[in-house]
C-alpha positions in Angstrom: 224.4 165.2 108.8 226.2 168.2 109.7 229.4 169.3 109.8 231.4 169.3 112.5 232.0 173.0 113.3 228.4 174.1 111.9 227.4 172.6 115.7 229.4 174.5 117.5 228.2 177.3 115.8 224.6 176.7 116.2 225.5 176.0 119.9 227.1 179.5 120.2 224.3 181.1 118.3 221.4 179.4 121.0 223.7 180.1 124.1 223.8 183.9 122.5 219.6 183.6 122.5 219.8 181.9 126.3 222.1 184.8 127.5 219.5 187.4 125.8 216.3 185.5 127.3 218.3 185.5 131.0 218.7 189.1 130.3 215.2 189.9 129.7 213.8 188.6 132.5 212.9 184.7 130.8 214.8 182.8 132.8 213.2 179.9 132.1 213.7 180.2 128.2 217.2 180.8 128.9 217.8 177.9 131.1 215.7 175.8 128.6 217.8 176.7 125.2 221.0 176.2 127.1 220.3 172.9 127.8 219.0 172.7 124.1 222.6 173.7 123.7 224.4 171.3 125.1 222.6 168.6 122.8 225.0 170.6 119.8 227.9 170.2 121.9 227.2 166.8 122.8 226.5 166.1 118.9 229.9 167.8 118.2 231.7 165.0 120.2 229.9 161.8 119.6 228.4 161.8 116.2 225.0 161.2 115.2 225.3 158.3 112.9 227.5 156.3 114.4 225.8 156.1 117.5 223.1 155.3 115.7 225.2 152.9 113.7 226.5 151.2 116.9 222.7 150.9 117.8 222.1 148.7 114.5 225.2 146.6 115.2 224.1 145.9 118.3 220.9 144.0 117.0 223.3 142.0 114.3 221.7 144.2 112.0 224.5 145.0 109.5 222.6 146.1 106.8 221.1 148.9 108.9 224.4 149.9 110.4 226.1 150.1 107.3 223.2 152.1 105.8 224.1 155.0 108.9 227.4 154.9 107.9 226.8 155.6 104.4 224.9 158.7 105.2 228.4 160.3 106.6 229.8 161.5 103.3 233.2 163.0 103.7 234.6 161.4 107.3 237.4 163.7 107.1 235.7 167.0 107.3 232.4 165.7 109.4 234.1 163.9 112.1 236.4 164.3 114.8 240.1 162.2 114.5 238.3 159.7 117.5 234.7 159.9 115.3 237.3 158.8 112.4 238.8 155.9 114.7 235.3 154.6 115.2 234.0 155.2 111.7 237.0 153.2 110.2 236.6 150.4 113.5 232.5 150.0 112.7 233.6 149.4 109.1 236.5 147.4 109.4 233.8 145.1 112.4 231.0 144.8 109.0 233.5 143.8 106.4 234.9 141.5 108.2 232.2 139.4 107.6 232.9 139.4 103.8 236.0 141.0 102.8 239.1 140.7 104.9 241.3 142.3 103.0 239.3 145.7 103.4 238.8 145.1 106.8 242.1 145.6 107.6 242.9 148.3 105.6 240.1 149.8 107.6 241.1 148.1 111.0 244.4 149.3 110.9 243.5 152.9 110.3 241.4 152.8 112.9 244.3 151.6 115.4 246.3 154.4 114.5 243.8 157.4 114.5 242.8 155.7 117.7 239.7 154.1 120.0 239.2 155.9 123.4 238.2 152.4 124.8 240.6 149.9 125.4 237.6 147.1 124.9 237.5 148.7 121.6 241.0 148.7 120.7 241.1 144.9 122.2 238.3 143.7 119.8 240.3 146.0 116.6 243.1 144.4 116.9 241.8 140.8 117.8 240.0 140.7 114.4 243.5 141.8 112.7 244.5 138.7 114.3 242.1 136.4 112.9 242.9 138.1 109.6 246.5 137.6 109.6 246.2 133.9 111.0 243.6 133.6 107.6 246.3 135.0 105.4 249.0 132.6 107.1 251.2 135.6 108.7 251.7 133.6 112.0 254.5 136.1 113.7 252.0 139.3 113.2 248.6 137.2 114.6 250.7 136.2 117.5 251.7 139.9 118.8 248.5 141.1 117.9 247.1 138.5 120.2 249.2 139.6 122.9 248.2 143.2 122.4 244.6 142.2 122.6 245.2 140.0 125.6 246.8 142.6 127.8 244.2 145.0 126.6 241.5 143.1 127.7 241.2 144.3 131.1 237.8 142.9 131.7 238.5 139.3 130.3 235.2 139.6 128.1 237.1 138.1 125.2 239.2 135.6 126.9 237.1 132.6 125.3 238.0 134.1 121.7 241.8 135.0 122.6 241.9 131.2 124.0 240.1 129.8 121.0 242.1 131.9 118.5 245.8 130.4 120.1 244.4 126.7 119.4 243.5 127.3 115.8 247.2 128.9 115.8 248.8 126.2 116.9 247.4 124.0 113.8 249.3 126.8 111.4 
């Protein structure tokens, strides 16, 4: 895991090699190590571990995803404020699952240092939700149901919005 600004650094240090192989004649090389490049640059804006972490959500494997996470030691310094958004977001998502009062601490900071994908953002703020609905807060679970609704622009979570309102109306 590396720090945030150490790959743009080692980006700018192989374009600096590509630009001398160009020079002298290696074209080939050059084009070759800025490509190479562009993997640091790439790394820089979507990190490492989380996509990898995503990857192990994806297969339900929670255990996994939660292991990629831990290998990200300081967020703050490693990661971009949107790497932070999804950092907080893939934690809030795995503690759900055991402790909701975490999860939202988590949840909510990931709402407010913000998710580029509204899908994402519709899911965040969906589980907030359920979590105020489980800790009786009726008003809050309502408007956060309403945010997720309208940001649902696909209507992938329409059954879960719909199924959340019944169990509402029992409160």
């Amino acid at each position: 895991m590396y720090n945030k600004n150490i790959k743009l650094v080692i980006a700018a240090l192989i374009i600096g090699w590509a630009v001398w192989q160009i020079i002298e004649g290696y074209i080939g090389n050059g084009i070759m190590l800025i490509l190479l490049s562009l993997i640091f640059v790439f790394l820089y804006f979507k990190n490492e571990m989380i996509l990898l972490a995503f990857l192990r959500l994806r297969k339900q494997d929670f255990a996994g995803a939660k292991k990629w996470l831990d290998k990200i030691k300081n967020p703050e310094s490693a990661l971009t404020t949107k790497q932070q958004g999804y950092y907080n977001y893939l934690l809030g998502i795995m503690l759900s699952q055991t402790n909701i009062t975490q999860a939202e601490k988590y949840l909510k900071r990931a709402i407010k240092l913000g998710l580029s994908m509204n899908q994402d953002l519709a899911v965040a703020k969906l589980n907030l939700a359920g979590i105020a609905m489980t800790k009786r807060r009726k008003r809050e679970a309502q408007t956060l149901l309403t945010e997720a609704k309208k940001l649902d622009k696909h209507n992938m979570l329409k059954d879960q919005i719909a199924m959340m309102k019944q169990q509402m109306k029992k409160i």
